[in-house]
C-alpha positions, 0 to 999 in steps of 0.5 A: 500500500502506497501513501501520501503526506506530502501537501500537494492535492494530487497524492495519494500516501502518507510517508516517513525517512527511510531508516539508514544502516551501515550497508547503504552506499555513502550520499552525495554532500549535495543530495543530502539536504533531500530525504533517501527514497523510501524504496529500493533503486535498481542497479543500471544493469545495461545501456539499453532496455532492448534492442533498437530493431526489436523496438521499431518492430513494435513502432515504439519510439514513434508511439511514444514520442506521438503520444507526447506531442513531440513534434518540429521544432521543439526543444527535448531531453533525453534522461539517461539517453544510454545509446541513444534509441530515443535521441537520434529518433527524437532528433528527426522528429524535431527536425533542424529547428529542433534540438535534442540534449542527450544526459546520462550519468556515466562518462563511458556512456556519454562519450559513446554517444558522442561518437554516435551523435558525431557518426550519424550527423546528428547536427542537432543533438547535444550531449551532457553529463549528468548526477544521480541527483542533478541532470544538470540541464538549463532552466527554461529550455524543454518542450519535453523531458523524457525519461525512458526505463530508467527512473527505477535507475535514480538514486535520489529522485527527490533531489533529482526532480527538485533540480530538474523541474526549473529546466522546463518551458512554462507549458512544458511537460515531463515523460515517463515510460516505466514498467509496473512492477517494484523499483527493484525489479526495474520498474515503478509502481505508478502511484508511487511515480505520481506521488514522488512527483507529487511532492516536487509539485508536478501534476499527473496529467495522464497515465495510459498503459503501453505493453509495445513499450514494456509498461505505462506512459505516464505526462507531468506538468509543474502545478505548484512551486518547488517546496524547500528541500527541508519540508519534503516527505518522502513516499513509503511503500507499504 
């Protein structure tokens, strides 16, 4: 059972601190002035959830990307890019007039990519590294902001979305594609999804599923003001 104590209307679940041990991996100094994540994060495990082929197969990118009102000339993030499936097909739908940024949080990753972006001529993609608690991106820049199999992956979302949020337009909306299942089973419960969105003041716009694309689809808009990092309860499972 999921809960919310987090002051913000859409929620659904009261929450508590996690209890910390000696086992749990040391916290960036940066992160610590957000709670842990009441949840298990799943380790990033590969750089890819299946292979591109696969996933044209079942038109899955153009499906996604329709359904989030991607088109020419909008300006997109790619979170935790890996090796690019969405990036270089988001820099086609967005056309030259577009542009894409493609963020991950490993360098290795990062400079794959880059030789891929550079290989294939993709004129307007950019890439960027990025945190497990900040994805590092300039405030009041994207239409759109995917994150594709791999909010599981986020060690810190509190922080994370409190740093990302002021990187949206002001219609600007969040896209999440994740699997219903538990975090450490590489997936995210919806209702704990719009709840840890919840409490850094996003609304839950839409929540379809999409089984093509190995789970939901879920849209966020901003809806209130970022609260102060010291205010925030964090979701519980139960």
């Amino acid at each position: 059972m999921i809960r919310a104590g987090i002051g913000v209307t859409l929620v659904l679940l009261a929450a508590c601190d996690l209890v910390t041990d000696s086992n749990e991996p040391k916290r960036s100094a940066a992160a610590t002035a957000f709670p842990r994540a009441d949840r298990p994060v799943a380790p990033i495990v590969s750089t890819r959830w299946s292979t591109e082929e696969a996933r044209d197969r079942v038109n899955e990118a153009e499906d996604i990307m329709t359904r989030a009102g991607i088109g020419p000339g909008m300006t997109v993030a790619d979170i935790g890019a890996g090796e690019g499936y969405y990036t270089v097909r988001l820099a086609k739908r967005v056309g030259p007039e577009g542009r894409v940024l493609a963020e991950d949080i490993l360098p290795e990753v990062i400079d794959a990519l880059g030789r891929r972006i550079t290989r294939e001529d993709w004129t307007n993609v950019s890439v960027k590294l990025g945190t497990a608690y900040d994805p590092r991106l300039p405030a009041n820049s994207f239409d759109r902001i995917l994150m594709v199999h791999m909010y599981h992956e986020i060690a810190e979302p509190y922080a994370f979305l409190w740093h990302l949020s002021p990187a949206l337009k002001r219609d600007g909306e969040v896209i999440v594609v994740d699997a219903d299942r538990p975090t450490d089973q590489h997936g995210t419960p919806p209702r704990l999804l719009a709840c840890e969105f919840a409490a850094m003041g996003f609304r839950l716009e839409e929540l379809v599923a999409k089984p093509t694309a190995g789970g939901y689809f879920a849209r966020f808009r901003r809806a209130a003001a970022r609260p102060d990092p010291a205010s925030i309860v964090p979701c519980e499972i139960r």
